[in-house]
MARMAR-163975 format. One record per residue: residue number from 1; x, y, z of N, C-alpha, C in turn; chain. Coordinates in nm, 4 decimals. Example, Ala and Ser with C-alpha at 12.3 -4.5 7.8 and 13.67 -1.06 7.14 Angstrom:
- 1, 1.3190, -0.5690, 0.7800, 1.2300, -0.4500, 0.7800, 1.3200, -0.3300, 0.7800, A
- 2, 1.2850, -0.2250, 0.7080, 1.3670, -0.1060, 0.7140, 1.2900, 0.0030, 0.7870, A
END
This chain:
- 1, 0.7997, -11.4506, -21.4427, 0.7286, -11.5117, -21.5547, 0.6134, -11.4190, -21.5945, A
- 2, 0.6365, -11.4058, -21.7049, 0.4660, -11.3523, -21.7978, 0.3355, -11.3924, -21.7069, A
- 3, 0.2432, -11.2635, -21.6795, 0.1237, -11.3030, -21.6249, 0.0223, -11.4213, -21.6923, A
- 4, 0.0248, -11.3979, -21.8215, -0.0628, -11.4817, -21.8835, -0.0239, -11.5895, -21.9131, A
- 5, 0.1186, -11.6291, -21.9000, 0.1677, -11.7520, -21.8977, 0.1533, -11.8197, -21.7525, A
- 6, 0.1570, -11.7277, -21.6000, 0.0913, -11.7813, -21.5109, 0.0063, -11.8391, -21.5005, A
- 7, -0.0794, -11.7800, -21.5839, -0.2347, -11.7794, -21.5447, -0.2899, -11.9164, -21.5946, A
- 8, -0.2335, -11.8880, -21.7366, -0.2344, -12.0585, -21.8074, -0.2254, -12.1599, -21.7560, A
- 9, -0.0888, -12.1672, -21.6561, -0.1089, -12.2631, -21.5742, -0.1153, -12.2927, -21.4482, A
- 10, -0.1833, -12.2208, -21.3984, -0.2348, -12.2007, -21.2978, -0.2951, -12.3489, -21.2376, A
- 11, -0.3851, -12.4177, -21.3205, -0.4376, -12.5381, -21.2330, -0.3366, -12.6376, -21.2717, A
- 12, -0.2381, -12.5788, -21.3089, -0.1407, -12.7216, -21.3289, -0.0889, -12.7503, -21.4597, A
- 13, -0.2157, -12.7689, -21.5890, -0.1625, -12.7928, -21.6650, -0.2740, -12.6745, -21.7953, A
- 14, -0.1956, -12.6857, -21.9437, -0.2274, -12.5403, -22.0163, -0.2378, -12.6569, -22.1430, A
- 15, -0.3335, -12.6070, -22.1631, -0.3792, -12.6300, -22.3790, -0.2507, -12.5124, -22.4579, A
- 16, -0.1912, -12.5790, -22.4991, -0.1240, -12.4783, -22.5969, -0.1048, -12.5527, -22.7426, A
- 17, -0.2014, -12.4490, -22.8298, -0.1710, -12.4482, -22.9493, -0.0852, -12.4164, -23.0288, A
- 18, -0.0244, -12.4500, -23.1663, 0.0432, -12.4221, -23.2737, 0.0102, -12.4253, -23.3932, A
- 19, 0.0139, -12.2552, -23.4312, -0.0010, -12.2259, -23.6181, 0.1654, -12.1837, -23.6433, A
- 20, 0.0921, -12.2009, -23.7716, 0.2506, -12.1273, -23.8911, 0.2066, -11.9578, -23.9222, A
- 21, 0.2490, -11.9212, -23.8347, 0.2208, -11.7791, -23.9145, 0.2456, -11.7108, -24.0476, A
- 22, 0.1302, -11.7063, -24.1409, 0.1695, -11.6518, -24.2735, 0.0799, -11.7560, -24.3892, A
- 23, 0.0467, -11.8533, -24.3035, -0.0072, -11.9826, -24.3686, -0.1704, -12.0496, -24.3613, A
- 24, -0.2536, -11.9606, -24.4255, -0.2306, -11.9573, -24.6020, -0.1949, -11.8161, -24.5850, A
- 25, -0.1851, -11.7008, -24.5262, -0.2274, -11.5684, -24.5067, -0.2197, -11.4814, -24.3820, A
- 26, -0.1500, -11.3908, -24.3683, -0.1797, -11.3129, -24.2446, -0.2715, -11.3021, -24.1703, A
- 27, -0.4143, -11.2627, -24.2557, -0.5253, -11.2561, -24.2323, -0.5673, -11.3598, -24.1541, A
- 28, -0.5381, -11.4696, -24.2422, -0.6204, -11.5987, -24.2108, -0.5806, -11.6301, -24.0156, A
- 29, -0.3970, -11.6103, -24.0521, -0.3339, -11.6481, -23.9637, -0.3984, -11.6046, -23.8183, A
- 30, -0.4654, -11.4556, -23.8102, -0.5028, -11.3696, -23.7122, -0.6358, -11.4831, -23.7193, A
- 31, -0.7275, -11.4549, -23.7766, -0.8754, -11.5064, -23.7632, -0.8236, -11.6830, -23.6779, A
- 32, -0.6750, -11.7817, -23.7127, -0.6740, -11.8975, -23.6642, -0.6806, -11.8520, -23.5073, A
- 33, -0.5978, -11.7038, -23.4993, -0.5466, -11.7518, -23.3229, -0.6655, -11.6941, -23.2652, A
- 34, -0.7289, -11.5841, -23.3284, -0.8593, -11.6132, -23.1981, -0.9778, -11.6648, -23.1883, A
- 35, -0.9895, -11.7818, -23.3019, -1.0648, -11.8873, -23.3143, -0.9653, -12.0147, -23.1612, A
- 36, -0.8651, -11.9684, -23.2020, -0.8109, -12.0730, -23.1126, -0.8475, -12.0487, -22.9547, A
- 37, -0.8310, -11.9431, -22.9134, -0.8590, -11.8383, -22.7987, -1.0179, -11.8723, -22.7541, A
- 38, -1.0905, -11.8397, -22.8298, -1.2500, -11.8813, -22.8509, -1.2670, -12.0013, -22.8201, A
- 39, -1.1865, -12.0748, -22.8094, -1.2289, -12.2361, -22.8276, -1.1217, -12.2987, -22.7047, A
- 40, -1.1072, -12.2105, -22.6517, -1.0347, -12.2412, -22.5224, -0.8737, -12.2524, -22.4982, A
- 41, -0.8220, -12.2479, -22.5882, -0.6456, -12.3012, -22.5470, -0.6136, -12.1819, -22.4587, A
- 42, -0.4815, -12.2234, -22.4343, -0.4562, -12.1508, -22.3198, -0.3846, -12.0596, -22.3363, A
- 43, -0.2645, -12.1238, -22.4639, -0.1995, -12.0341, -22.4907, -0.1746, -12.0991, -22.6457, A
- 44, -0.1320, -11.9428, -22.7226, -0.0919, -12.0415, -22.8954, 0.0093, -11.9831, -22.9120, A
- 45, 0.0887, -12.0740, -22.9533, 0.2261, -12.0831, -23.0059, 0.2639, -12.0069, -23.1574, A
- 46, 0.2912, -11.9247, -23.1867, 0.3152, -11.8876, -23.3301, 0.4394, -11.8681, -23.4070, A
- 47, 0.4006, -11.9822, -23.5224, 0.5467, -11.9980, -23.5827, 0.6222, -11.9195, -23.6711, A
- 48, 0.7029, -11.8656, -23.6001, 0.7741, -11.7679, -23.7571, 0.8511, -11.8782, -23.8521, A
- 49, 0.7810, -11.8608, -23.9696, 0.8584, -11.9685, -24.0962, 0.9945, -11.9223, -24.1463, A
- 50, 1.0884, -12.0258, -24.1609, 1.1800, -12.0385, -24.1872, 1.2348, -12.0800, -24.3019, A
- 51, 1.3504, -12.0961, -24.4088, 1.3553, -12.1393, -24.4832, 1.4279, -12.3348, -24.4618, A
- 52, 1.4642, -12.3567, -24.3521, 1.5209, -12.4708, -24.3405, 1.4586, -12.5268, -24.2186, A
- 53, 1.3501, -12.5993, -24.2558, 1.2652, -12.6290, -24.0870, 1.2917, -12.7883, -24.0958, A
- 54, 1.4638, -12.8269, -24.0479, 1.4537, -12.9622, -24.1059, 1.4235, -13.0566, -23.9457, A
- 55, 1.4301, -12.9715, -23.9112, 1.3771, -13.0327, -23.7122, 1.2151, -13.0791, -23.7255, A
- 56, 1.1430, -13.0396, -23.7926, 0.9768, -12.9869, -23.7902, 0.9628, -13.1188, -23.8842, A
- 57, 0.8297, -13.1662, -23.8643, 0.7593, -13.2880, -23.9151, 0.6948, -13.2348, -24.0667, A
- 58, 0.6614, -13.2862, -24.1556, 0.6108, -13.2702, -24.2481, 0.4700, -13.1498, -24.2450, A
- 59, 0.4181, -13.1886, -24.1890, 0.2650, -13.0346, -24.1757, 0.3819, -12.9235, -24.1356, A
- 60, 0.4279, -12.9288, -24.0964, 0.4862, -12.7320, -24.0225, 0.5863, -12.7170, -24.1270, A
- 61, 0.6545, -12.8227, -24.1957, 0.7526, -12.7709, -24.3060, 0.7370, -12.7272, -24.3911, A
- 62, 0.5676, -12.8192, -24.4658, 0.4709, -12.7702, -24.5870, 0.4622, -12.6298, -24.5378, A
- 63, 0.4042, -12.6186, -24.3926, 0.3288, -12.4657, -24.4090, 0.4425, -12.3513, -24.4061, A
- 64, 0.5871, -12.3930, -24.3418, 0.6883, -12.3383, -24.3251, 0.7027, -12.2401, -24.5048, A
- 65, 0.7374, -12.3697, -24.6056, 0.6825, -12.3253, -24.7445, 0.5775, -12.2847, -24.7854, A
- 66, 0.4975, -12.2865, -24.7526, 0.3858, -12.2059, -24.8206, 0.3735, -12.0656, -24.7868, A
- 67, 0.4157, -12.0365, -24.6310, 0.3921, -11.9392, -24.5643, 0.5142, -11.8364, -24.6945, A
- 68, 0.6295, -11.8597, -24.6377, 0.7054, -11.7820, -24.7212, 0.7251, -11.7597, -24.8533, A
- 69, 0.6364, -11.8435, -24.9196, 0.6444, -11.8609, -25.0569, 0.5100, -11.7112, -25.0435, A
- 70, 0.4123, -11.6604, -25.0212, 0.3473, -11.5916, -24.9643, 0.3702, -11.4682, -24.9323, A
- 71, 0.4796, -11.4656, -24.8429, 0.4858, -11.3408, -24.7179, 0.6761, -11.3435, -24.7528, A
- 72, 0.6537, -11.2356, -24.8242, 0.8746, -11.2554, -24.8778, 0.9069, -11.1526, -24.7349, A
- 73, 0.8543, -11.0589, -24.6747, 0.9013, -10.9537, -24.5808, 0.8850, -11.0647, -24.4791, A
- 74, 0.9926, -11.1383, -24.3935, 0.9562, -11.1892, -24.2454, 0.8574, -11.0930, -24.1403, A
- 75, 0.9309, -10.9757, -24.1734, 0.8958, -10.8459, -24.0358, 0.7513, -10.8513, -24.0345, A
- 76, 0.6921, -10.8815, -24.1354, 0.5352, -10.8797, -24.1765, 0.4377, -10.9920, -24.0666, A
- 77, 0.5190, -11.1111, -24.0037, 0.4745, -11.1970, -23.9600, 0.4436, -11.1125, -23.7632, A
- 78, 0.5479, -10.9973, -23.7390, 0.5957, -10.9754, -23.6286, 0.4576, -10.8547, -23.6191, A
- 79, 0.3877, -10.8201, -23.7108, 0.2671, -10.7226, -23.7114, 0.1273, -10.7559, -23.6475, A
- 80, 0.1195, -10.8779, -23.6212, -0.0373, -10.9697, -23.6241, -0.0756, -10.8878, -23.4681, A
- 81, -0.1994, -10.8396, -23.5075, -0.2626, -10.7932, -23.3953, -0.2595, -10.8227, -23.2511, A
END
């Protein structure tokens, strides 16, 4: 297993967050995860958007669309610092 996924849970149990990557912005997207990091989670989840997110609840489908309506290159999402 991944060290930092050890490490996460290490006392047992892990904060793990979830963004939409691309949503509103690449940019933005970077500034969410290490605001998220900063603020303690353990680990964040990042979503590559899709065009058919019919599994996903209403917030991740919106951002699913927005993201790609946005960001037409997927590969662009696979760049984030």
């Amino acid at each position: 297993m991944n060290k930092g996924i050890e490490k996460a849970f290490s006392k047992g149990k892990a904060f793990i967050a979830f963004v939409t990557s691309g949503d509103p912005d690449l940019e933005t997207t970077e500034e969410i995860v290490y605001a998220m990091d900063r603020a303690g989670c353990s680990l964040v989840e990042l979503g590559i958007p899709f065009s058919d997110p019919t599994a996903e609840g209403p917030v991740i489908q919106a951002a699913n669309v927005l993201s790609l309506i946005h960001i037409s290159e997927p590969t662009r999402h696979l760049r984030i610092s």
